[in-house]
VOFISE-749818 format. One line per 5 residues: number of its first residue (from 1); their letters; for each residue z, y, x of C-alpha. Coordinates in steps of 0.2 Angstrom, whole numbers, padded with zeros to 4 digits, always signed. Example, Ala and Ser with C-alpha at 12.3 -4.5 7.8 and 13.67 -1.06 7.14 Angstrom:
2
1) AS) +0039/-0022/+0062 ~ +0036/-0005/+0068
//
This chain:
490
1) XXXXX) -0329/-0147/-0315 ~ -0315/-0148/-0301 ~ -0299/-0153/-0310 ~ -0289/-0141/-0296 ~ -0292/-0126/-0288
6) XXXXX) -0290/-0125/-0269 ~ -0273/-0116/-0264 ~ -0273/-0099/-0255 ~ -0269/-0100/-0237 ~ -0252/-0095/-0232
11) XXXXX) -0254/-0080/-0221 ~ -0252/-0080/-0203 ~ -0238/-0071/-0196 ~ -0241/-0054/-0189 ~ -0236/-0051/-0171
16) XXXXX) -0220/-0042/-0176 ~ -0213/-0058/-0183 ~ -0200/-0066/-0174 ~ -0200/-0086/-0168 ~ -0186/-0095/-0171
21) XXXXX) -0175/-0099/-0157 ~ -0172/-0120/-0154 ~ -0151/-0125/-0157 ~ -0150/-0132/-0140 ~ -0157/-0113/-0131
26) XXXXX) -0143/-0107/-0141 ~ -0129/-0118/-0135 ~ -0132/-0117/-0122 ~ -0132/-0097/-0119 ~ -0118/-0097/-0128
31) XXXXX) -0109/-0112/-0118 ~ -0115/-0106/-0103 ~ -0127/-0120/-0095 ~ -0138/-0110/-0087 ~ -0126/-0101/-0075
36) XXXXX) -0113/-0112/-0065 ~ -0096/-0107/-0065 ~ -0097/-0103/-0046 ~ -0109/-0090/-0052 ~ -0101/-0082/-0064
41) XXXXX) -0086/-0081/-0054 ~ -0097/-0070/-0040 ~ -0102/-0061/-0054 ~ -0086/-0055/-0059 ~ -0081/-0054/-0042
46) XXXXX) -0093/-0041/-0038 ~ -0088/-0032/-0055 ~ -0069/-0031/-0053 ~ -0067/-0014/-0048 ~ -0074/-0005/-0065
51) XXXXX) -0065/-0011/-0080 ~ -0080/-0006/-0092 ~ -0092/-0018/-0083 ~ -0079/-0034/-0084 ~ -0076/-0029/-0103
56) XXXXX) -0094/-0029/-0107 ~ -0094/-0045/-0098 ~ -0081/-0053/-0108 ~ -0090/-0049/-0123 ~ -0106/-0059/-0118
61) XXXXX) -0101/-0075/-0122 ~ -0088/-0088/-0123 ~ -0092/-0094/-0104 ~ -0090/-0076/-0098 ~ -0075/-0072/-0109
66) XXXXX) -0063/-0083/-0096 ~ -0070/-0076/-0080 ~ -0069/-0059/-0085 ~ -0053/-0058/-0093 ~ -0046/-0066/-0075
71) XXXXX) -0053/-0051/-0064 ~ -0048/-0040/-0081 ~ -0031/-0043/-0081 ~ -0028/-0048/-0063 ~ -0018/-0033/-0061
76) XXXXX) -0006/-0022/-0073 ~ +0001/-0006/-0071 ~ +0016/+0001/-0080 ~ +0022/+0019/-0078 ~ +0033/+0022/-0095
81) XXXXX) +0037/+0015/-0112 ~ +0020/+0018/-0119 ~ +0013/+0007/-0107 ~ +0023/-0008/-0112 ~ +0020/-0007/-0129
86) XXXXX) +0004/-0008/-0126 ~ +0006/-0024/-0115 ~ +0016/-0031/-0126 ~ +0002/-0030/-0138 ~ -0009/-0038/-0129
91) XXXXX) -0001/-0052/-0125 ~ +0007/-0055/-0141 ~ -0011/-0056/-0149 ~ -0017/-0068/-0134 ~ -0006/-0076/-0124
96) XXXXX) -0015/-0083/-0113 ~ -0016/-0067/-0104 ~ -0001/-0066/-0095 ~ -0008/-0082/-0085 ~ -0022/-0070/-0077
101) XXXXX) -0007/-0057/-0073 ~ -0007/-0058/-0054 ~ -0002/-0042/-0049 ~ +0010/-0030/-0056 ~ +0015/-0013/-0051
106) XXXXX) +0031/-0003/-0059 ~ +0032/+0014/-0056 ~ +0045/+0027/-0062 ~ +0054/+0044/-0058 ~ +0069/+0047/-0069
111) XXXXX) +0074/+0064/-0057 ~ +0063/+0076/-0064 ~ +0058/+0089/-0049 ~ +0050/+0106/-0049 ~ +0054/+0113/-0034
116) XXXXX) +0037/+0125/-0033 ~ +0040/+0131/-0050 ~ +0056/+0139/-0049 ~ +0075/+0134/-0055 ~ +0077/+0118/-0065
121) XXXXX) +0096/+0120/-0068 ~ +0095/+0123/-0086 ~ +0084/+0108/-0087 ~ +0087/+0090/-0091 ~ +0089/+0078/-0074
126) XXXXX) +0089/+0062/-0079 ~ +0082/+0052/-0094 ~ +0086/+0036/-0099 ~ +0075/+0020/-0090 ~ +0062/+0013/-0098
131) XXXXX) +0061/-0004/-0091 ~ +0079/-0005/-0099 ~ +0069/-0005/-0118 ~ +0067/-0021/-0127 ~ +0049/-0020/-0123
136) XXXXX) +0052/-0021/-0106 ~ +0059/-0035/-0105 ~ +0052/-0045/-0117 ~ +0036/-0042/-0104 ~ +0048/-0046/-0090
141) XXXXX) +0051/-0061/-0094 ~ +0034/-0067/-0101 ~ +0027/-0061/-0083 ~ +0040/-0068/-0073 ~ +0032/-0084/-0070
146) XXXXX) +0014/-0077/-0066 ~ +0018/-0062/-0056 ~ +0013/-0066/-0037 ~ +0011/-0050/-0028 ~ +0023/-0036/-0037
151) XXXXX) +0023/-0017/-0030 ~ +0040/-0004/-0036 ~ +0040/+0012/-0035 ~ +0055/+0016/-0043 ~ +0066/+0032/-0041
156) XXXXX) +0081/+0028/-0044 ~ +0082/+0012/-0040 ~ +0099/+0005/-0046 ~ +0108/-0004/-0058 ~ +0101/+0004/-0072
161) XXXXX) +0083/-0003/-0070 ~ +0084/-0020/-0056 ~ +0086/-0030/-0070 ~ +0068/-0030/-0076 ~ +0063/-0033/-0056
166) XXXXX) +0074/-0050/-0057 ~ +0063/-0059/-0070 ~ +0049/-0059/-0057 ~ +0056/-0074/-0047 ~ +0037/-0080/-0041
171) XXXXX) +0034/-0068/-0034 ~ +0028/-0072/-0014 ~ +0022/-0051/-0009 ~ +0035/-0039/-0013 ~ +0030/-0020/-0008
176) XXXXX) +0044/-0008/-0012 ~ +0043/+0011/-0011 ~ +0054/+0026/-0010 ~ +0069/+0014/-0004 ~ +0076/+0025/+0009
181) XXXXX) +0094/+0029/+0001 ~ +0093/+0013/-0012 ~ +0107/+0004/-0009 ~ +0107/-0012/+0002 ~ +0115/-0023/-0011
186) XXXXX) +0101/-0015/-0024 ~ +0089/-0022/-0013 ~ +0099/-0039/-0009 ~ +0100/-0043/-0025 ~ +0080/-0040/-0029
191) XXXXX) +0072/-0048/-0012 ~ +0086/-0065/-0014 ~ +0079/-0068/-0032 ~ +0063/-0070/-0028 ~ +0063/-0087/-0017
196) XXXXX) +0045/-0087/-0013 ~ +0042/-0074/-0006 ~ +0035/-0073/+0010 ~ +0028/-0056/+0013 ~ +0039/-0041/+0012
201) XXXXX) +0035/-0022/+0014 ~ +0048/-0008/+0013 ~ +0045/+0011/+0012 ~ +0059/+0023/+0017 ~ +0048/+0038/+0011
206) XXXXX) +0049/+0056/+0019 ~ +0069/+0057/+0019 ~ +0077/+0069/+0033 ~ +0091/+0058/+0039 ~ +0108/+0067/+0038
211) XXXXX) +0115/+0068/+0056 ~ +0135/+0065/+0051 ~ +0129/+0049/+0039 ~ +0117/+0043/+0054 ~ +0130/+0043/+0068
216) XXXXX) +0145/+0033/+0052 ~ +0131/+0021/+0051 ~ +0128/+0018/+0068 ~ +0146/+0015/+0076 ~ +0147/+0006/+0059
221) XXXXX) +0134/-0005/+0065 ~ +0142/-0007/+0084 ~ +0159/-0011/+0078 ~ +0155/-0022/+0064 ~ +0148/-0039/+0068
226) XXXXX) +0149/-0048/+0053 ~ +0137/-0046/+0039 ~ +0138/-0031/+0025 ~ +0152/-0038/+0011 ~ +0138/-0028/-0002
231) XXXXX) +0126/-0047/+0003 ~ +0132/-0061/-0005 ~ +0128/-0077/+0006 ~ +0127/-0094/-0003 ~ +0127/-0106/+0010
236) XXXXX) +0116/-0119/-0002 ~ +0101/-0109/-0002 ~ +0088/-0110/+0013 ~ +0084/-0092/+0023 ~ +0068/-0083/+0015
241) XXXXX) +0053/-0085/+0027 ~ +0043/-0071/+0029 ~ +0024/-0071/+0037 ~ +0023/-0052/+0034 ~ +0038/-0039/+0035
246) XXXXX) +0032/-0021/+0035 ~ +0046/-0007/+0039 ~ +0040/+0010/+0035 ~ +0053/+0025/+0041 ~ +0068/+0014/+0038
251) XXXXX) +0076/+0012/+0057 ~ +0089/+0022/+0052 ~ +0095/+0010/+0038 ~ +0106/-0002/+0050 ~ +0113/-0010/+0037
256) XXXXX) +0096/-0015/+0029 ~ +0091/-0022/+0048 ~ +0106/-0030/+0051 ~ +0102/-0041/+0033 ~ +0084/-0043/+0038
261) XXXXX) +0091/-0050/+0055 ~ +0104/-0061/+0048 ~ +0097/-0078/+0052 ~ +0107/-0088/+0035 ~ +0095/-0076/+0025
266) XXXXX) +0080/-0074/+0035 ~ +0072/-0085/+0046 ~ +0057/-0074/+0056 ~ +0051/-0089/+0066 ~ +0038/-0089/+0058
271) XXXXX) +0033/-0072/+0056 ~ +0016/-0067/+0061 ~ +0011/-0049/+0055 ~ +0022/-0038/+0060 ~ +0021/-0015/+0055
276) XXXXX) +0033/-0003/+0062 ~ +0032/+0015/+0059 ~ +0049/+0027/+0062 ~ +0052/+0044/+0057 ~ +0046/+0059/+0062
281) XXXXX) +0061/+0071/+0060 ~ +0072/+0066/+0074 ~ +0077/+0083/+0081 ~ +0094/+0086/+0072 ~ +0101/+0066/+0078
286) XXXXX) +0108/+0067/+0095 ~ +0107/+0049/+0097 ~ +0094/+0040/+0092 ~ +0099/+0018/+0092 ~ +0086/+0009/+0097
291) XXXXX) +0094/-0007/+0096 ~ +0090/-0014/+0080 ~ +0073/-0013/+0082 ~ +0072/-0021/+0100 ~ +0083/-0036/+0093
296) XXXXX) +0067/-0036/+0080 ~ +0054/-0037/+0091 ~ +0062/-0049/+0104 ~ +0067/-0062/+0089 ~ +0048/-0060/+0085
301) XXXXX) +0041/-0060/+0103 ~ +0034/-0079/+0104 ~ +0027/-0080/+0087 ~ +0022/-0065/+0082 ~ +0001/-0061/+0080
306) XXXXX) -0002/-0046/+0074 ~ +0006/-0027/+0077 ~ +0004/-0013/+0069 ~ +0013/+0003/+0076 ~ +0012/+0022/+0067
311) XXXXX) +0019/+0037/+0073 ~ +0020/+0054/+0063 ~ +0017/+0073/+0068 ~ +0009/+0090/+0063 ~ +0001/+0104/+0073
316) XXXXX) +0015/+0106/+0085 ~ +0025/+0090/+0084 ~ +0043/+0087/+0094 ~ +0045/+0074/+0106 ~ +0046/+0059/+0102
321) XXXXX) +0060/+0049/+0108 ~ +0053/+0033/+0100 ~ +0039/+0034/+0107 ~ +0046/+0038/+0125 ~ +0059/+0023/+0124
326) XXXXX) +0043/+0009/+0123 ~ +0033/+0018/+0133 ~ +0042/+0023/+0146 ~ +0044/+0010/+0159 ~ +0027/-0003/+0157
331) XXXXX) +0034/-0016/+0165 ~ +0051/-0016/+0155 ~ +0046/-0010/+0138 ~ +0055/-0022/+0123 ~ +0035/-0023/+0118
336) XXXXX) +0032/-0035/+0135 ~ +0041/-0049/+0126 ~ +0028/-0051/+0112 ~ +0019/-0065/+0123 ~ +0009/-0072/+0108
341) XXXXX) +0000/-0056/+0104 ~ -0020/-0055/+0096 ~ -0021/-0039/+0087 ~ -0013/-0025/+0089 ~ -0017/-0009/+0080
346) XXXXX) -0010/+0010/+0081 ~ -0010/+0023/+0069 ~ -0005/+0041/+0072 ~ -0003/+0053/+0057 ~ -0004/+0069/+0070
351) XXXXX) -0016/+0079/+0061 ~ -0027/+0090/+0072 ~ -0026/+0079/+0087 ~ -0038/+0068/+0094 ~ -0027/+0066/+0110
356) XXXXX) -0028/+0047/+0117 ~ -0012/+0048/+0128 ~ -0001/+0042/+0116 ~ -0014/+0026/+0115 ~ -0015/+0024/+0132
361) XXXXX) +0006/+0023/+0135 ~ +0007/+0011/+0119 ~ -0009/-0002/+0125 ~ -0001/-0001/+0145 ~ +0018/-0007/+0138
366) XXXXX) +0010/-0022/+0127 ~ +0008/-0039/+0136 ~ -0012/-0039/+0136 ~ -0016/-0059/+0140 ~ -0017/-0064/+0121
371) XXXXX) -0024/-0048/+0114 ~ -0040/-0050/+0106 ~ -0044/-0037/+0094 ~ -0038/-0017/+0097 ~ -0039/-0007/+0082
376) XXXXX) -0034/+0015/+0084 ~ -0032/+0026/+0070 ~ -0031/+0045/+0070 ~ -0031/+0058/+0058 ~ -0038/+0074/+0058
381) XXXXX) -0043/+0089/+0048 ~ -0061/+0091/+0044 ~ -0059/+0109/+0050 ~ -0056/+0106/+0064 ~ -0066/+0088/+0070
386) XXXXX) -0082/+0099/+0076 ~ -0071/+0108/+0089 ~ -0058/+0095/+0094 ~ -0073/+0080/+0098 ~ -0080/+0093/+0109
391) XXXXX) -0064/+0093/+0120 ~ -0060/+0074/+0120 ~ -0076/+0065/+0117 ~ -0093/+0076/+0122 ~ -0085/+0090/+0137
396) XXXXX) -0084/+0083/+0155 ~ -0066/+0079/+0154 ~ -0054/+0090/+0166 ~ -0041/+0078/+0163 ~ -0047/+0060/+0164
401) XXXXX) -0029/+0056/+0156 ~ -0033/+0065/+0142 ~ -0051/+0056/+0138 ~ -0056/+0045/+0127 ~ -0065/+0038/+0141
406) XXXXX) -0047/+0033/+0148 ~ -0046/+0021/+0135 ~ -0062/+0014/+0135 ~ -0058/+0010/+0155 ~ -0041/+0003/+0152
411) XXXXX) -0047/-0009/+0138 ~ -0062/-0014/+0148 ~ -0052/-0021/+0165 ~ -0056/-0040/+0162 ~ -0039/-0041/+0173
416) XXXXX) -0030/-0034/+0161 ~ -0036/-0039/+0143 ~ -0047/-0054/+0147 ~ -0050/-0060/+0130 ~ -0053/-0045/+0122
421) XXXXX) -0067/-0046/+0108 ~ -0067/-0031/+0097 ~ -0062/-0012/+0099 ~ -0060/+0000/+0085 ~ -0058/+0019/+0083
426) XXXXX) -0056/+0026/+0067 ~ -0057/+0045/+0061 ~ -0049/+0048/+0046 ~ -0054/+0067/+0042 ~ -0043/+0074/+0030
431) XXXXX) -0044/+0088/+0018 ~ -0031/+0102/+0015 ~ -0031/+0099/-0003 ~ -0025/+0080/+0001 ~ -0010/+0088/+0012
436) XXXXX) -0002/+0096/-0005 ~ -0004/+0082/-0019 ~ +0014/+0079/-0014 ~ +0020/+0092/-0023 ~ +0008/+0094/-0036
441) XXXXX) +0003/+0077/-0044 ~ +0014/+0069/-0057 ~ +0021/+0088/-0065 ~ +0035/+0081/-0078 ~ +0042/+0090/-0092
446) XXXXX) +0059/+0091/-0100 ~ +0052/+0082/-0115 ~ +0054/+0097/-0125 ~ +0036/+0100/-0133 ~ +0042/+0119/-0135
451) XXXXX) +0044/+0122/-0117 ~ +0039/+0136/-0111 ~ +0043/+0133/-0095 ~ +0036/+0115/-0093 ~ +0019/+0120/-0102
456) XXXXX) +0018/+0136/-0089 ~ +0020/+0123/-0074 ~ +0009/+0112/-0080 ~ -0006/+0123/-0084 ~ -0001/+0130/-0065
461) XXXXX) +0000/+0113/-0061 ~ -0020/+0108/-0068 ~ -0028/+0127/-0060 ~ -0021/+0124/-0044 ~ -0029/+0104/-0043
466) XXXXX) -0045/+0114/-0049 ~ -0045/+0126/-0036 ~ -0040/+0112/-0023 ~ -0056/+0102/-0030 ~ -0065/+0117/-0028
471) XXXXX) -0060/+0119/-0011 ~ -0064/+0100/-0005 ~ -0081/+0101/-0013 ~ -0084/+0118/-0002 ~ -0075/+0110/+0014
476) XXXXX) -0088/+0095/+0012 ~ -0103/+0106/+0010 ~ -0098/+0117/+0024 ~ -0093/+0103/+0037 ~ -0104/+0090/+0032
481) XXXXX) -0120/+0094/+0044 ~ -0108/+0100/+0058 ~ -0101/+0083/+0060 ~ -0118/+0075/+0060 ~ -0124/+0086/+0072
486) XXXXX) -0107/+0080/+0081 ~ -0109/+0062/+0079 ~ -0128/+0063/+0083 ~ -0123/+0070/+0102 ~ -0108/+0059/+0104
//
């Protein structure tokens, strides 16, 4: 007799059974091995512009988490108090944050306006600034030192609020909207904090000069040769040197051209991209000064390497005396001096218009021995793109100085632009719903929940953007295959 009984056999494990997984496979998913960090940054690269991708990605693994939160938190946005309470929150919980915080962009409108919806007398004008809270500027200065490209759209712009803007002292782009009547010691004050900066863009906004204040400022400017008392000048600090200077509908501000010309705060030897767009209402100025802007471009001529010029209009625009003043005389245009030139581009904002001649005086006045890439814009109403190609690209042209083809002759004399390499046009078709979001986005109320008034704009406000969505979906549906048909023959 066997003193021990043979042991059952353990059963085998079924297929649904799971094997273990070795340490070292574990490690290293979760540290990442398997995936260089070149890769995982081209992975978040190509995931930066949704949000809900780079947060899923952050969550994969500690490897991930970094990369993610880099692209995640490039770029802040703050438009009111909530907004920076929330920050705040963030960053208190993980500092490390405000390090990936390359990009910030302010917004603000304390001048509440309803102009479509009636009277706003009885209203509220003018609330009290956020970026004043606590909150503000405990994120202020926590940004300060990471901030590298910051945009403002601020409206007022004054005293009240220029503060938080002053903690942003790394900052090397600086894009400032709505800055047509801010005043130029606001502005000082802001650009001279900031002492690396080295690209600056300023946007004047659709203002209609006053005809009294434009002619003050302008014998102001002939009759006083030293610089605005509102700049302080300290003779320690080195002039700011700008790369990039963009001046949007702003020729009218002397005294803001006559700081950005002032060589003991700006030294523009060394500026290379250069964008210049002026104002469309000039009928009611009898005098338009053009001096400013030559001395610009001739303190620019022999470094300067790219130009952008945009001109505005509508259906039936006036005449342009800016236009007419560089374009007038080839051979003596203030453009002639920009010896150094490789890109030139030219944008027009007349909608409805496919008319060349404008592009034709601009690329004859520009010195054409360095110019090696061309770049046109136009814009145009997608109503009207089937009919107006017809006239200017696909019909025998009665007027070769109204054809496209014009263009394409002047820009392919070797004689004239020998090193020329690349030639764009650009369309832009354009919506009518996109012509009226100026007046109906960003509807503010008095604060008031109990408003009649407000909650009646607003829910005005939401139908109309429905029937405007409406409207583009039917404009594409019903213009889609006409342009194709277009394009295919052109």
């Amino acid at each position: 007799m066997e003193s021990h009984q043979k042991q059952p056999r353990k059963k085998a494990k079924t297929s649904n059974s799971i094997a273990p997984i070795r340490r070292s496979s574990r490690v290293a998913a979760r540290q990442g091995w398997r995936i260089p960090p070149e890769i995982l940054l081209l992975i978040m690269n190509e995931l930066r512009d949704s949000k809900a991708s780079l947060q899923k990605a952050a969550l994969v693994c500690r490897a991930w988490r970094g990369p993610a939160q880099s692209y995640l938190f490039s770029q802040m946005c703050i438009r009111r108090f909530q907004d920076c309470r929330r920050i705040l929150k963030i960053i208190q919980k993980s500092p490390h944050i405000a390090l990936h915080v390359n990009r910030l962009v302010v917004a603000e409108y304390i001048y509440l306006s309803l102009p479509v919806f009636g009277s706003t007398d009885d209203r509220p004008t003018k609330r009290m600034s956020y970026l004043r809270s606590k909150d503000a500027m405990e994120i202020a200065s926590v940004l300060g030192s990471s901030v590298r490209e910051l945009g403002v759209s601020v409206c007022p712009l004054d005293e009240n609020n220029v503060e938080f803007l002053k903690h942003m002292r790394r900052v090397q782009t600086l894009r400032i909207r709505q800055c047509g009547k801010v005043r130029l010691d606001i502005l000082a004050g802001v650009i001279q904090c900031m002492r690396d900066i080295t690209a600056l863009h300023l946007f004047g906004g659709i203002i209609q000069p006053d005809l009294e204040d434009y002619e003050a400022d302008r014998l102001k400017a002939l009759t006083d040769t030293t610089t605005s008392s509102a700049v302080s000048s300290t003779i320690d600090i080195p002039p700011l040197r700008l790369t990039r200077l963009t001046l949007d509908n702003l020729e009218y501000r002397f005294d803001l051209l006559k700081f950005l010309l002032d060589p003991r705060h700006f030294d523009l030897g060394s500026l290379e991209d250069l964008d210049l767009a002026w104002m469309e209402d000039q009928v009611d100025i009898t005098t338009l000064d053009y001096t400013s802007l030559d001395r610009l471009i001739g303190r620019v001529g022999t470094n300067l390497k790219s130009l952008t010029l945009g001109f505005s209009g509508g259906r039936h625009p006036p005449r342009d005396r800016y236009m007419e003043h560089y374009t007038m005389s080839p051979t003596t245009s203030p453009l002639r001096c920009l010896v150094t030139l490789e890109s030139f581009s030219i944008i027009s904002q007349e909608i409805n218009r496919l008319d060349p001649s404008p592009y034709l005086a601009l690329l004859a006045s520009v010195s054409p021995s360095s110019i090696n890439r061309v770049k046109l814009t136009t814009h145009i109403d997608v109503e009207d793109f089937h009919e107006l190609s017809q006239f200017y690209f696909a019909l025998p042209e009665k007027d070769p100085a109204q054809h496209w083809k014009a263009v394409d002759s002047l820009l392919g004399d070797e004689d004239r632009f020998p090193v020329l390499q690349n030639f764009t046009i650009t369309v832009v078709l354009e919506f009518q719903s996109e012509l009226t979001k100026l007046i109906l986005n960003d509807i503010e109320g008095c604060g008031n929940s109990e408003c009649s008034d407000c909650e009646e704009a607003i829910e005005e406000n939401n139908e109309l953007k429905e029937m405007m969505n409406r409207h583009a979906k039917d404009s594409v549906d019903r213009t889609s295959t006409r342009i194709r048909e277009c394009l295919r023959r052109l």
